[in-house]
Backbone as CSV, one residue per row, in Angstrom:
resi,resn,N_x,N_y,N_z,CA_x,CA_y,CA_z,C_x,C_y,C_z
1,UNK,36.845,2.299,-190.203,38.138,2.826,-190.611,39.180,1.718,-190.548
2,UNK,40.252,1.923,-191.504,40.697,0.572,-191.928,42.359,1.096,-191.525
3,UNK,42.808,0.877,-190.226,44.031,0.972,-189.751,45.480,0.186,-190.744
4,UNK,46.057,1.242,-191.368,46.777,0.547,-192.042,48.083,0.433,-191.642
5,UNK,49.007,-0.444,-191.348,50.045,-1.257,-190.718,51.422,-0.796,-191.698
6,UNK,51.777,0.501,-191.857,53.099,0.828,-193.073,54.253,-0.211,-192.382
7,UNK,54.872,-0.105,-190.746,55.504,-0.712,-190.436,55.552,-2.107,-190.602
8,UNK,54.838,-2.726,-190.437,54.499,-4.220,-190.675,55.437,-5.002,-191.754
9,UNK,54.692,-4.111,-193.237,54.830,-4.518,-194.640,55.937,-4.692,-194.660
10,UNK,55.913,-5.867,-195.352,57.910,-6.402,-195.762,58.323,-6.071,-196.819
11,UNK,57.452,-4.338,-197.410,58.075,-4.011,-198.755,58.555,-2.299,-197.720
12,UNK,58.440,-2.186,-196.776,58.536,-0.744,-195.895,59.842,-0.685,-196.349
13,UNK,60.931,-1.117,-195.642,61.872,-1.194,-195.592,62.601,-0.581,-196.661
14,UNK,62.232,-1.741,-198.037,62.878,-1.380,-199.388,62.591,-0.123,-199.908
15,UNK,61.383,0.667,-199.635,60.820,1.437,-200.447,61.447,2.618,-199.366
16,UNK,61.842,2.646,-198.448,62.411,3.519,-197.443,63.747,4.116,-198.214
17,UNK,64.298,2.603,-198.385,66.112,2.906,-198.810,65.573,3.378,-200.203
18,UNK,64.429,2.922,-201.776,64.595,3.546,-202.617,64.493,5.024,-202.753
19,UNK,63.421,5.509,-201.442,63.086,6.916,-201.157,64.639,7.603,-200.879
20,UNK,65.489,6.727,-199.811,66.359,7.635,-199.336,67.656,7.884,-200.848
21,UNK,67.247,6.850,-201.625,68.240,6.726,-203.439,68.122,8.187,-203.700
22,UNK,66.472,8.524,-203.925,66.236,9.387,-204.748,66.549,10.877,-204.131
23,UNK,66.203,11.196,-203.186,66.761,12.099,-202.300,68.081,12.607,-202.576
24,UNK,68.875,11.617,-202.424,70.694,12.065,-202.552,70.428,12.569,-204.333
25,UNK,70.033,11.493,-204.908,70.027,11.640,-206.312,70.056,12.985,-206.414
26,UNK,68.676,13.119,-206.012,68.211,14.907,-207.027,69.220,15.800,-205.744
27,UNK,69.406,15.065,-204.596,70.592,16.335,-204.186,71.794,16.259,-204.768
28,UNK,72.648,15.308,-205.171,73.446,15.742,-205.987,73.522,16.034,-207.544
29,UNK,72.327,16.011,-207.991,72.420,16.672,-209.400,72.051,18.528,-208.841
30,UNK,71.373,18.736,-208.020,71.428,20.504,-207.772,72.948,20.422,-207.058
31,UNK,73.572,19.994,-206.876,75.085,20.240,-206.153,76.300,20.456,-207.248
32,UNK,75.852,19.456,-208.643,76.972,18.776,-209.367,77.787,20.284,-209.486
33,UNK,77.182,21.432,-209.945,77.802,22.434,-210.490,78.765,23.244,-209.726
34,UNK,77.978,23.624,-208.251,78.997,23.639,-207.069,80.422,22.708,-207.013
35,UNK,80.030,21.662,-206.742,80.807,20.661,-206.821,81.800,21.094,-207.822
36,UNK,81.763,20.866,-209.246,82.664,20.927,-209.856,83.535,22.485,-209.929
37,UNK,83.242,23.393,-209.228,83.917,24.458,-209.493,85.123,24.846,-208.361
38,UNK,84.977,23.484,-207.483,85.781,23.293,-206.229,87.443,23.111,-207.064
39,UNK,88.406,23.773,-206.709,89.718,23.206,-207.022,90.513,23.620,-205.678
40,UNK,91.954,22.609,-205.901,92.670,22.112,-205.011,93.662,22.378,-205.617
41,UNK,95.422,23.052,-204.864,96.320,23.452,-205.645,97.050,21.659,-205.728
42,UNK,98.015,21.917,-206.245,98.682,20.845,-207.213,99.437,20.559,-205.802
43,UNK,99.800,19.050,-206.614,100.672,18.724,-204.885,101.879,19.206,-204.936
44,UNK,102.338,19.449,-203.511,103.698,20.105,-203.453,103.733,21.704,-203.723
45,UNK,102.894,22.278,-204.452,102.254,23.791,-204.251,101.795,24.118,-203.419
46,UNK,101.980,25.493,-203.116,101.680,26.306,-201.693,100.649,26.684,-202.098
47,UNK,99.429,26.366,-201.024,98.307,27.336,-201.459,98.286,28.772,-201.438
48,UNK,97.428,29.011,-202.320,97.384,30.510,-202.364,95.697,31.076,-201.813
49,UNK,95.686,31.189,-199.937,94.770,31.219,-199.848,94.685,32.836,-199.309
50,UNK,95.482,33.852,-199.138,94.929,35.278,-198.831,95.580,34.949,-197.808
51,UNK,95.955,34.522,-196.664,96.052,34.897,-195.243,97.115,35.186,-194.785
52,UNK,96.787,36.085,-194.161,98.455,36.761,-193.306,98.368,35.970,-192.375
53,UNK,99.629,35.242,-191.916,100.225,34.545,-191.129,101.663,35.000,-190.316
């Protein structure tokens, strides 16, 4: 049996950070739509968030 050394390799590293690229990637393409439906009132406007205060 042929013990293989992932840590060792001086390509681990790179292929770690391209893994961790793709990850965010495809998480923010399932997010984008969320994301964009977020709004913020205008500056100097009072929000209009429901709460009795």
């Amino acid at each position: 049996m042929v013990l293989l050394d992932l840590a060792d390799a001086s390509w681990f590293p790179l292929a770690m950070v391209v893994a961790l690229a793709v990850v965010m990637y495809l998480l923010y393409r399932s997010m984008r739509h969320e994301i964009g439906k977020i709004r913020t009132p205008a500056e100097g406007g009072k929000p209009d968030d429901g709460v009795d205060r």
